[in-house]
Steps between C-alpha positions, in 0.01 A plus 500: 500500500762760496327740361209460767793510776628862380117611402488395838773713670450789303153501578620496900759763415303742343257463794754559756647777337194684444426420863814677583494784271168576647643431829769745485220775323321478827809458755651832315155706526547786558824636368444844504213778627127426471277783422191528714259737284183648733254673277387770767716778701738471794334489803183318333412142708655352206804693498567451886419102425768484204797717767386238771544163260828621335633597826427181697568302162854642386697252653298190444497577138881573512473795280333862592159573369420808389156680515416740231178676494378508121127743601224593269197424363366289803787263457520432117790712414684255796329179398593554093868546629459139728341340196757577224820433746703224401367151646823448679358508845664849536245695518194463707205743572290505802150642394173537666171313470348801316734549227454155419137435495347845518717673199443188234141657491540870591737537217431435105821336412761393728904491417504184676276211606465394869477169441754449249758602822665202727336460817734475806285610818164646647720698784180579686205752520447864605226565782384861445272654683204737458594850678333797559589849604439503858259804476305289280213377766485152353648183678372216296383444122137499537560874700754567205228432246196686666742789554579489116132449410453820715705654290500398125790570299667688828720283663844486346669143445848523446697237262901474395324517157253308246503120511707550823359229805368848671287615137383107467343500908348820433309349168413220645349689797289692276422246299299260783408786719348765268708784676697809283854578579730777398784323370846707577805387329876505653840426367498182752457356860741749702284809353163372508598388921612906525200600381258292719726612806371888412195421387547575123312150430267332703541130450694255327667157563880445508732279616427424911898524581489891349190636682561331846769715613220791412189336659732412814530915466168565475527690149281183357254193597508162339083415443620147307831252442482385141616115581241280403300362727742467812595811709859639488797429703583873411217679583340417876144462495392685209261292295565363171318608200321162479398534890260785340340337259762571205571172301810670290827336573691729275872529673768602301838217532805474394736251266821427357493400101800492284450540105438251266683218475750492818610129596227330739789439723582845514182589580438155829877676556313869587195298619686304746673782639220723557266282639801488774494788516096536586536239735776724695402574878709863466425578157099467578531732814701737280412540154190284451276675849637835437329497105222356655542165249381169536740280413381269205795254361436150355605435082558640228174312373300664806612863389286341163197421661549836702498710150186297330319554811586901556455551123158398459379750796749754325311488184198558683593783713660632149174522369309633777785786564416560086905522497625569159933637493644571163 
């Protein structure tokens, strides 16, 4: 009966001191600086969304949070640097929804697997919308398309590069309608929105909060809000790409993933305090409206289901775009 009776206590001793130890793990998280990796330049919509979250999430954390912009090879050289940090919940990385379901099958081999990465949140999605020059004498798709049918191979359709959201709309397009673009390459979104302001490319689609200073100025004219099927709180009354007969919900989003292996509390830790943060009245009118992002939120689990969703229209835009990278 003894020996029951101390089985017994150290049984409930062992619990409560692992109960503590991991107790005190989570009280003392974080100790020192957490490294925020964004696989794409300053001043990218990622880039601006990392500055805003470490800024506005500094003091909750208790420690600073540094952003560090790892660029290169559409994200992987960033991505390979999340994926082989230590899984100490020190280092995050805040990629977007193409470099983790468009690159899997644009590339042969991968340094890292998206899925093998720990989910913490589906931040939101990126409305974009379809611009043209305003000399261009089009002001809807079906106009767009005769104009380009007018014209085969003439019209110029600029992209921040192949396999970029820009390169996969413009397959797509070409793909149901039957129409020939000239595809023109650029470094990345501030270019390519220089050169539609002079002219240099005729269409394209980027992100709504970059052009509408520049349709407001009359240098371009939004013909179509990629959002789905609803119409954007960004954009007025232009109509959405599904309003013209368009099925392709194809917007680009953003997430926060650690690497394999951090703590699940860790990661409900981040979770919790982001989906604050998307909830925030002041942070929405000032960060989340001026990216022209629809806040997203919910679990770890949802950012999941978000991935096996995107990926399977990723592998099929993939294929249609005939994207091969070394």
């Amino acid at each position: 009966m003894k020996a029951i009776v101390n089985a017994f206590k150290c049984v409930v001793f062992c619990s409560m001191w692992s109960s503590l130890v991991a107790f005190s793990q989570a009280v003392v998280y974080p100790t020192h600086p957490i490294r925020l990796i964004v696989p794409l330049p300053p001043g990218s919509t990622l880039d601006v969304m990392a500055r805003a979250l470490s800024f506005s999430l500094n003091n909750v954390m208790g420690q600073p949070i540094v952003v560090e912009n790892k660029i290169g090879a559409n994200g992987t050289i960033g991505m390979d640097a999340c994926s082989k940090a230590a899984a100490d919940g020190y280092t995050l990385c805040l990629p977007d929804g193409n470099i983790l379901t468009i690159n899997p099958f644009a590339y042969g081999k991968l340094p890292y697997d998206p899925l093998d990465l720990t989910p913490i949140i589906h931040i939101g999605d990126m409305e974009q919308s379809i611009v043209v020059n305003a000399n261009v004498p089009v002001k809807t798709m079906k106009e767009l398309i005769d104009y380009a049918k007018s014209k085969p191979g003439q019209v110029t359709w600029g992209s921040g590069g192949r396999g970029s959201t820009m390169h996969l709309y413009l397959e797509w397009v070409q793909a149901k309608t039957g129409v020939s673009f000239n595809h023109i390459l650029y470094k990345g979104p501030a270019e390519l929105a220089r050169a539609l302001t002079v002219g240099e490319v005729e269409v394209s689609n980027l992100s709504t909060a970059t052009v509408s200073p520049m349709v407001k100025d009359g240098k371009m004219r939004m013909i179509a809000i990629v959002s789905g099927k609803q119409r954007s709180q960004f954009a007025g009354d232009t109509p959405s790409f599904a309003d013209q007969g368009f099925d392709l919900d194809f917007r680009n989003w953003l997430a926060l993933v650690f690497p394999k292996g951090v703590s699940p509390e860790i990661a409900r830790r981040w979770n919790t305090e982001v989906n604050r943060l998307l909830q925030d009245k002041t942070f929405g009118e000032r960060v989340l409206a001026s990216l022209a992002v629809t806040p997203a939120g919910g679990t770890p689990e949802d950012l999941l289901i978000q991935l096996d969703k995107k990926r399977k229209l990723g592998a099929e835009l993939a294929k249609m775009a005939n994207l091969k990278f070394d």
